[in-house]
C-alpha positions in Angstrom: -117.4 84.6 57.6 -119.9 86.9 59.3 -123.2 85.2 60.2 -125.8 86.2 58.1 -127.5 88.5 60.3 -124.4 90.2 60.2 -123.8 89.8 56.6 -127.4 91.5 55.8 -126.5 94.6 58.0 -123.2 95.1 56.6 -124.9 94.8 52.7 -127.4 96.8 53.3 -125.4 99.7 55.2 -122.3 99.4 52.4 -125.0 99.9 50.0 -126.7 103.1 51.6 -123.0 104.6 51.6 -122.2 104.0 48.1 -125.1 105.8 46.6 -124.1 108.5 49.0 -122.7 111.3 46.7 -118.7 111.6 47.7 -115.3 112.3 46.2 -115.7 109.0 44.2 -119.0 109.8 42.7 -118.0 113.5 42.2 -114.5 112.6 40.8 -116.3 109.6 38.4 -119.2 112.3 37.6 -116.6 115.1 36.1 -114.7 112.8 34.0 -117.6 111.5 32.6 -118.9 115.0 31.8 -115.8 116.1 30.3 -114.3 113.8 28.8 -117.6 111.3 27.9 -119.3 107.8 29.0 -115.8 105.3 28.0 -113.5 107.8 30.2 -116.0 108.2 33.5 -116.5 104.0 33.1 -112.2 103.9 33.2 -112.2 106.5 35.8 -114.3 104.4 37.9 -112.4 101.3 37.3 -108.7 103.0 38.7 -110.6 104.2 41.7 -112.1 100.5 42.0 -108.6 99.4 41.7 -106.9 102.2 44.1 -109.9 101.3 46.5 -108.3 97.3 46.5 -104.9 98.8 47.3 -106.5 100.2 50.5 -108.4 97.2 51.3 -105.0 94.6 51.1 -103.4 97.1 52.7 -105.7 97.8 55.8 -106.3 93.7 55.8 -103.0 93.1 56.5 -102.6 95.4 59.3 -105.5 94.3 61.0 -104.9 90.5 60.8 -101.2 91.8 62.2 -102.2 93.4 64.8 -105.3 90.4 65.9 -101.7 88.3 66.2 -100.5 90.7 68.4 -103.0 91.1 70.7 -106.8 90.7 70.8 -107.0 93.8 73.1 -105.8 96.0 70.4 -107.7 95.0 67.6 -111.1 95.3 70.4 -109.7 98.8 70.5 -109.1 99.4 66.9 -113.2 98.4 66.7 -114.2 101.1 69.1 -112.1 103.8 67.5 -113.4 103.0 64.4 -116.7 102.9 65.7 -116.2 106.3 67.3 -114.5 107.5 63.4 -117.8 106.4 61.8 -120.4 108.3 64.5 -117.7 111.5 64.0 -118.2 111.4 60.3 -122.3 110.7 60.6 -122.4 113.6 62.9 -120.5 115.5 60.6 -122.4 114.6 57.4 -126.0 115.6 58.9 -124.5 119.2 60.0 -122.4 120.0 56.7 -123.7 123.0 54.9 -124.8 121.8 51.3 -122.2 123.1 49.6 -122.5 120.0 46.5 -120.4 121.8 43.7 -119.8 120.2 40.2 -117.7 122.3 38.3 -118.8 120.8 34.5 -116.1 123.2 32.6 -113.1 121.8 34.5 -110.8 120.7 32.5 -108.8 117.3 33.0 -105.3 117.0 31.9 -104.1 114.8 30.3 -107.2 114.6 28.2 -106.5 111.4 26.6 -108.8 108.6 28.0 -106.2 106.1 27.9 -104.6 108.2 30.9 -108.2 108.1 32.5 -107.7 104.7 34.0 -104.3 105.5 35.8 -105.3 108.8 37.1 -108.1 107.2 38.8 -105.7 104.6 40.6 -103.8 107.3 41.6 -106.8 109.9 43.3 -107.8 107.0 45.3 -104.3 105.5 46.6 -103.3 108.7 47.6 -106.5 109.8 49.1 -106.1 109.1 53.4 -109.4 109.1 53.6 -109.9 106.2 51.7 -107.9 103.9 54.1 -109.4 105.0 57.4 -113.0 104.4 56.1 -112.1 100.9 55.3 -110.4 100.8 59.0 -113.3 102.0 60.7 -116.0 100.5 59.1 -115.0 96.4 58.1 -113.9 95.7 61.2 -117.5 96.4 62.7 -118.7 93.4 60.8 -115.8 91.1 61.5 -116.0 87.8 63.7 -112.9 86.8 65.0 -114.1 83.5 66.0 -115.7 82.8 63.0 -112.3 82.1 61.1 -109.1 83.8 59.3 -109.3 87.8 59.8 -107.1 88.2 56.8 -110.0 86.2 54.7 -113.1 88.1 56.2 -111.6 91.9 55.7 -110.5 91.2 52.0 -114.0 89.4 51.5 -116.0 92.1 53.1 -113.4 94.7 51.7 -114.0 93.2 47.9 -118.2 93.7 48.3 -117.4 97.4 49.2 -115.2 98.1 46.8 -117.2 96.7 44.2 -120.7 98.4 45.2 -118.5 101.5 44.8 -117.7 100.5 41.4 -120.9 99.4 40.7 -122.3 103.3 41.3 -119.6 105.1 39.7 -120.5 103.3 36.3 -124.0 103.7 36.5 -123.2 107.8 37.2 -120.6 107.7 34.0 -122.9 106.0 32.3 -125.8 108.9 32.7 -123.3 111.5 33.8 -126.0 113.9 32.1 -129.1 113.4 34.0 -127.4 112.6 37.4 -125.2 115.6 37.3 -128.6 117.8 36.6 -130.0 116.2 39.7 -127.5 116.8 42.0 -127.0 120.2 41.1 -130.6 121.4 41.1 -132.8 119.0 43.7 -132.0 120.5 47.2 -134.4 117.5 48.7 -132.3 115.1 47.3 -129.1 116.0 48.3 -130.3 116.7 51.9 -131.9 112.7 52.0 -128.7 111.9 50.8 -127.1 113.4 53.6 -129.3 112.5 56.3 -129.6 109.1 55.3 -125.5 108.6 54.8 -124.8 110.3 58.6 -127.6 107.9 60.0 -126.3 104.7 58.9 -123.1 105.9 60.1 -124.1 106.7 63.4 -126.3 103.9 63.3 -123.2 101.7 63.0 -121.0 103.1 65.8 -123.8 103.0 68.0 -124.9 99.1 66.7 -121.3 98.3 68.2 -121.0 99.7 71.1 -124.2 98.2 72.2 -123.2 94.6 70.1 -119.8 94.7 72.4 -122.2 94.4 75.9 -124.5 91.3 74.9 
């Protein structure tokens, strides 16, 4: 496991990006304001789930390719590292263009379907994967014991800080859709503080990679 220097940077930054409004939040956000509280709360839970496909997944190919060769899986760390300062660079120059359309309308509209749908968006959103490639092998120790073990563990604490928001946002779908649609300031802190951490990170690696 990650020492707990480590461990502290990697809770605190996971943390910074889930209350970070993204497709997630937005996705979680609609149901909840069409189709009430119970279907954003099983919305949230499919994406949780589709979010553990990504993690197995990604934690497999990484322990795979740390048996192949330490070289590439040092390279794999860098590229991610260079993935994450792209995207923080990105984020603090995006227009604010935050739209929540509240009179979509989800089909099918039965909540039951709510759950499944929700697996869905996120296994078959690429995104998803190469976030979780870039950013948990930053925090991984390859002395410290089994790859495999670490990127599912770290993986799990992500996903579930995830979760963790989009019920909160389903459960006061109201008032948090009214904020993000009308305070400017809060959107742009948002930002800002999402595209920091990420730079922050790439840049925390780089300079982690010399000592």
């Amino acid at each position: 496991m990650p020492d707990l220097a480590t461990f502290g940077l990697f809770l605190t930054a996971a943390f910074i990006l889930s209350i970070t409004p993204g497709p997630g939040i937005l996705y979680t956000l609609m149901r909840s304001l069409n189709g009430g509280r119970s279907e954003g709360i099983l919305s949230a839970l499919g994406l949780f789930v589709g979010g553990l496909v990504h993690v197995v997944a990604a934690a497999i190919g990484i322990s795979s390719l740390l048996m192949t060769s330490a070289v590439a899986f040092t390279i794999v760390k860098y590229v991610g590292a260079a993935y994450l300062i792209y995207l923080g660079l990105r984020t603090l120059l995006s227009h604010d263009a935050l739209s929540i359309n509240t009179n979509a309308v989800v089909q099918p509209k039965r909540r039951e379907s709510a759950f499944y749908q929700g697996v869905m968006t996120e296994v078959l959103n690429p995104k998803t994967a190469l976030f979780f490639l870039a950013f948990i092998p930053q925090f991984i120790h390859v002395a410290n014991g089994n790859v495999l073990t670490q990127f599912l563990f770290l993986g799990l604490i992500t996903d579930f800080l995830n979760l963790t928001v989009d019920i909160v946002v389903a459960t006061f779908a109201g008032s948090i859709g009214q904020k993000l649609r009308t305070s400017y300031r809060f959107r742009q802190g948002q930002r800002i503080t999402s595209g920091c951490t990420m730079i922050g990170l790439g840049a925390y690696v780089a300079v982690a990679e010399q000592k």
